[in-house]
C-alpha positions as CSV (number, residue, x, y, z in Angstrom):
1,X,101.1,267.4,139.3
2,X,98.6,264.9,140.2
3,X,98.6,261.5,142.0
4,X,98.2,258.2,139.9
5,X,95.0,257.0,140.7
6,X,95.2,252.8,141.5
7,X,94.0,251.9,138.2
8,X,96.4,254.2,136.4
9,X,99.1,252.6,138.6
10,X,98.5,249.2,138.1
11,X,98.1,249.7,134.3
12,X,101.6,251.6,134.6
13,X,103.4,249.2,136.2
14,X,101.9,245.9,134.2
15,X,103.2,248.3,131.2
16,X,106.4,248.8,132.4
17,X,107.1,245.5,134.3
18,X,109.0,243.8,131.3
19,X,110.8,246.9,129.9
20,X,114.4,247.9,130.0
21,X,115.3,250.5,132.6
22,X,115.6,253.6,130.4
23,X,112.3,253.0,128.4
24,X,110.8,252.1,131.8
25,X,111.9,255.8,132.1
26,X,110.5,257.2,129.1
27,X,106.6,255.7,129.5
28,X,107.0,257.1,133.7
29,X,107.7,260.5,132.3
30,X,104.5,260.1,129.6
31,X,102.7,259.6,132.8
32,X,104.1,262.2,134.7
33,X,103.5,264.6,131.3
34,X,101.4,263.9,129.9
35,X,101.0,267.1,128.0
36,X,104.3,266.0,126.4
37,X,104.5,264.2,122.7
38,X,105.1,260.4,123.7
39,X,107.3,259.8,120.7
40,X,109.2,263.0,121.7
41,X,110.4,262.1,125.4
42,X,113.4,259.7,124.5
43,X,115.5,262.8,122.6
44,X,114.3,265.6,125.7
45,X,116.9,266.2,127.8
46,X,118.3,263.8,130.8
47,X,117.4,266.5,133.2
48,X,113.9,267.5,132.3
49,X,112.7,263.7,132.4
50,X,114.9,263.7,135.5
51,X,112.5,266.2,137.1
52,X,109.4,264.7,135.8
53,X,110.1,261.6,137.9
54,X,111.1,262.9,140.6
55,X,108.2,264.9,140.5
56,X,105.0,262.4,139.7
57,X,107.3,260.3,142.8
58,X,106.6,263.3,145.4
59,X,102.9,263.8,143.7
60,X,102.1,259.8,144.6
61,X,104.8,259.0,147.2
62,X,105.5,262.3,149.0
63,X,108.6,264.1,148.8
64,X,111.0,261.9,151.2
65,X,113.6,259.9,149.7
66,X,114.9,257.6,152.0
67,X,117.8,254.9,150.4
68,X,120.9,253.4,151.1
69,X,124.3,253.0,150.0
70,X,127.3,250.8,150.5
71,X,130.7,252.0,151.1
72,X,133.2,251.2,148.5
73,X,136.1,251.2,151.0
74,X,134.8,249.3,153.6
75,X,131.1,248.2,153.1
76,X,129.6,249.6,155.6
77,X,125.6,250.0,154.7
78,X,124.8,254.0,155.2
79,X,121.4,255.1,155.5
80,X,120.1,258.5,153.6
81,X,117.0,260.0,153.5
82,X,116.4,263.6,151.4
83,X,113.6,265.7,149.8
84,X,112.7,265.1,146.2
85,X,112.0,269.1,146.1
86,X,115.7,269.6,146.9
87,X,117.0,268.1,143.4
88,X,114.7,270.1,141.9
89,X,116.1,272.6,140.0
90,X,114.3,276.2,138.6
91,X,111.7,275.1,135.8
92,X,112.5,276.0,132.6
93,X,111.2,277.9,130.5
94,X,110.2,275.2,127.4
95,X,110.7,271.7,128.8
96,X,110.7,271.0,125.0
97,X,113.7,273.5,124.0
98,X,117.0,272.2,122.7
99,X,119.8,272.9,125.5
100,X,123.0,273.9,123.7
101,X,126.5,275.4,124.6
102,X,130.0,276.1,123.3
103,X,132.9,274.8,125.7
104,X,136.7,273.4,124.9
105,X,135.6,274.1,120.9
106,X,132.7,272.3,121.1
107,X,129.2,272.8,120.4
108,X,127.0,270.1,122.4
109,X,123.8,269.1,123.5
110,X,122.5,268.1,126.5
111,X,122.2,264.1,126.5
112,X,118.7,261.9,126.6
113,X,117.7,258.7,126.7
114,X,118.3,257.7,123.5
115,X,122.3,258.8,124.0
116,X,122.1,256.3,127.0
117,X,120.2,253.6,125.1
118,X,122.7,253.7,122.4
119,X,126.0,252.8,125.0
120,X,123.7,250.5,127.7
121,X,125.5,247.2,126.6
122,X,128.6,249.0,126.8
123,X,130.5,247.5,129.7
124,X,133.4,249.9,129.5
125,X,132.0,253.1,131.1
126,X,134.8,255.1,130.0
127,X,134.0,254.7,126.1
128,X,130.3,254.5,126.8
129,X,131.1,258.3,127.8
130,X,133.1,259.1,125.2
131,X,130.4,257.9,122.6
132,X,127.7,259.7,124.3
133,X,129.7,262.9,124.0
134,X,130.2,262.0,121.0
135,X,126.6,261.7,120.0
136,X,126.1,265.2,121.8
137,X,128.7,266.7,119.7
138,X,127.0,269.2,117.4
139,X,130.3,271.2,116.0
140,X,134.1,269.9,116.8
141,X,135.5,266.9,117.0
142,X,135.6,265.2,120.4
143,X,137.9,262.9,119.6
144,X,140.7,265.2,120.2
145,X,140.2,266.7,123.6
146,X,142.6,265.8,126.2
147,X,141.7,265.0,129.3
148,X,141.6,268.8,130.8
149,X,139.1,270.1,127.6
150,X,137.1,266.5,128.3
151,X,136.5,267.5,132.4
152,X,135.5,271.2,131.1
153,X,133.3,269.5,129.0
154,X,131.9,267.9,131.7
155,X,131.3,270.7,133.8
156,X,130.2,272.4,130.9
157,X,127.2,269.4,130.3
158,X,126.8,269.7,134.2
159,X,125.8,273.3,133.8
160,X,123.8,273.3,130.8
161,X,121.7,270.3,132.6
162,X,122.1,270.1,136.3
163,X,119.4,267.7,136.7
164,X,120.6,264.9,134.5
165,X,123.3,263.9,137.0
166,X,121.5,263.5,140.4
167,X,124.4,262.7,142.9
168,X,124.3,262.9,146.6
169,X,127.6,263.1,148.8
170,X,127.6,260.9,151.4
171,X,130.4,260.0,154.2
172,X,131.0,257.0,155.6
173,X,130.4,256.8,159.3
174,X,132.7,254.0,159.8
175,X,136.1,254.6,157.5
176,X,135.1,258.1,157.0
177,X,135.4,257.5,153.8
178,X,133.8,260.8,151.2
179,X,132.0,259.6,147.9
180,X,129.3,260.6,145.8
181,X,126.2,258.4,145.6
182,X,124.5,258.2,141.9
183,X,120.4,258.9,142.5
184,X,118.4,256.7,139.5
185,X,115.1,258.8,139.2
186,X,113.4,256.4,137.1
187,X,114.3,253.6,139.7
188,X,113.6,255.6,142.8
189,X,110.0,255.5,141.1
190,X,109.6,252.7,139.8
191,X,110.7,250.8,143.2
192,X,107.6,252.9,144.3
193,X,105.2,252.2,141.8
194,X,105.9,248.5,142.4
195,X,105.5,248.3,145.4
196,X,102.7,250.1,145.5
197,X,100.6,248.0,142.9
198,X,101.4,244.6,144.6
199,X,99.6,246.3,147.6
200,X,96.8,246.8,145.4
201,X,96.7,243.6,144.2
202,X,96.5,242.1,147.3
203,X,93.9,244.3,148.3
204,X,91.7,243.6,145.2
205,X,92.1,239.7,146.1
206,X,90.8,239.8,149.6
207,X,87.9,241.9,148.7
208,X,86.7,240.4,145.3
209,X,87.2,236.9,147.3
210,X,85.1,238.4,150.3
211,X,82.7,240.4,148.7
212,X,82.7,239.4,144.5
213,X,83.6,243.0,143.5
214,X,85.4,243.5,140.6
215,X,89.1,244.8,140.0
216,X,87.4,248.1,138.8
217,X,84.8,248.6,141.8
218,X,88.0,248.3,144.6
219,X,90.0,250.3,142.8
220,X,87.1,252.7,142.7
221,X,87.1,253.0,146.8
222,X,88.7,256.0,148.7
223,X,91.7,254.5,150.3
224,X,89.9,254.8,153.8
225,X,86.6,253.2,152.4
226,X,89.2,250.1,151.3
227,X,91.0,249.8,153.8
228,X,88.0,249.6,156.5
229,X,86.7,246.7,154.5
230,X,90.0,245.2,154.1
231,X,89.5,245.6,158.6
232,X,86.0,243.4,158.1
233,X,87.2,240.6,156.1
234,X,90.8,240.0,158.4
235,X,92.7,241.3,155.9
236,X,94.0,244.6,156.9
């Protein structure tokens, strides 16, 4: 996978700047494949957009993750840092392909974005689950499980799509307090990409100030060739 160039960035993120988080997700993945049908990406599952992200984020960013999380018991801030490449799972075979399986009577689906569009004003996360299983029930009726068939369920969905729950454990260094740390793909990217593109814009102001260029002729420098101008003008 290739690197955004800076006008492919910049047009990204003024694209995805107003969106909702999860349709933020579905136009990074369009970038990231773009060999995929747009209209197509919402209904794929979690874990192949999952992967996309993570990997068009390693393509422009590098692999290293660094982030930070607070801990629940004592709010101690703890530091992490980890390689994209290591929540990357085996390719499949057809990115494209349905991923079904029976467990606890059920025949379910993996989930997508449109499952998690469909509970996101859901404040109660507990029935937000139990729709999205719902909406990823096939055959049987979910309804009924107890709370036993409901975890196998979960570990069957876990199985079927490892990379739609990206977690990290984590313990804390102060309380020594063990919990699992949630990873947000499209936001690990998107934290990126914005960042990234007020650089740029920064940049493009210095030099079409200095020089008159236009958006498109900075963008069109190697990074190098930029930023030794950027070193002329006081600006680096």
């Amino acid at each position: 996978m290739r690197a955004l160039a800076g006008s492919e960035l910049l047009s990204l993120w003024e694209r995805g700047a107003s969106r909702h988080a999860l349709d933020r997700s579905a136009l990074l993945a369009a970038a990231a494949r773009p060999d995929w049908p747009a209209e197509a990406i919402a209904d794929l599952p979690l874990g192949a957009v999952n992967a996309s992200l993570l990997q068009l984020r390693a393509a422009c960013f590098g692999p290293r993750i660094d982030g930070h999380a607070d801990c629940p018991r004592c709010g101690q801030r703890l530091a992490f840092a980890l390689d994209a490449r290591e929540l990357l799972a085996p390719a499949q075979d057809d990115d494209l392909a349905p991923r079904e399986a029976e467990v606890a009577g059920l025949r379910v689906r993996a989930p997508s974005l449109r499952d998690l569009a469909a509970v996101a004003a859901d404040a109660d996360a507990e029935r937000a689950a139990r729709q999205v299983l719902a909406r990823c029930t096939l055959a049987g009726d979910a309804a009924r499980l107890d709370e036993a068939a409901l975890r196998a369920v979960e570990e069957g969905l876990d199985a079927l799509d490892p990379q739609a729950d990206l977690a990290l454990a984590l313990q804390c260094v102060a309380c020594g307090h063990a919990d699992l740390v949630q990873l947000d793909a499209g936001q690990l990217l998107w934290e990126e990409i914005e960042a990234r593109a007020l650089v740029l814009l920064r940049e493009v102001h210095h030099l079409a100030g200095a020089y008159g260029w236009s958006e498109a002729q900075i963008l069109a420098l190697t990074p190098t060739r930029r930023a030794s101008y950027l070193a002329m003008v006081g600006a680096a």
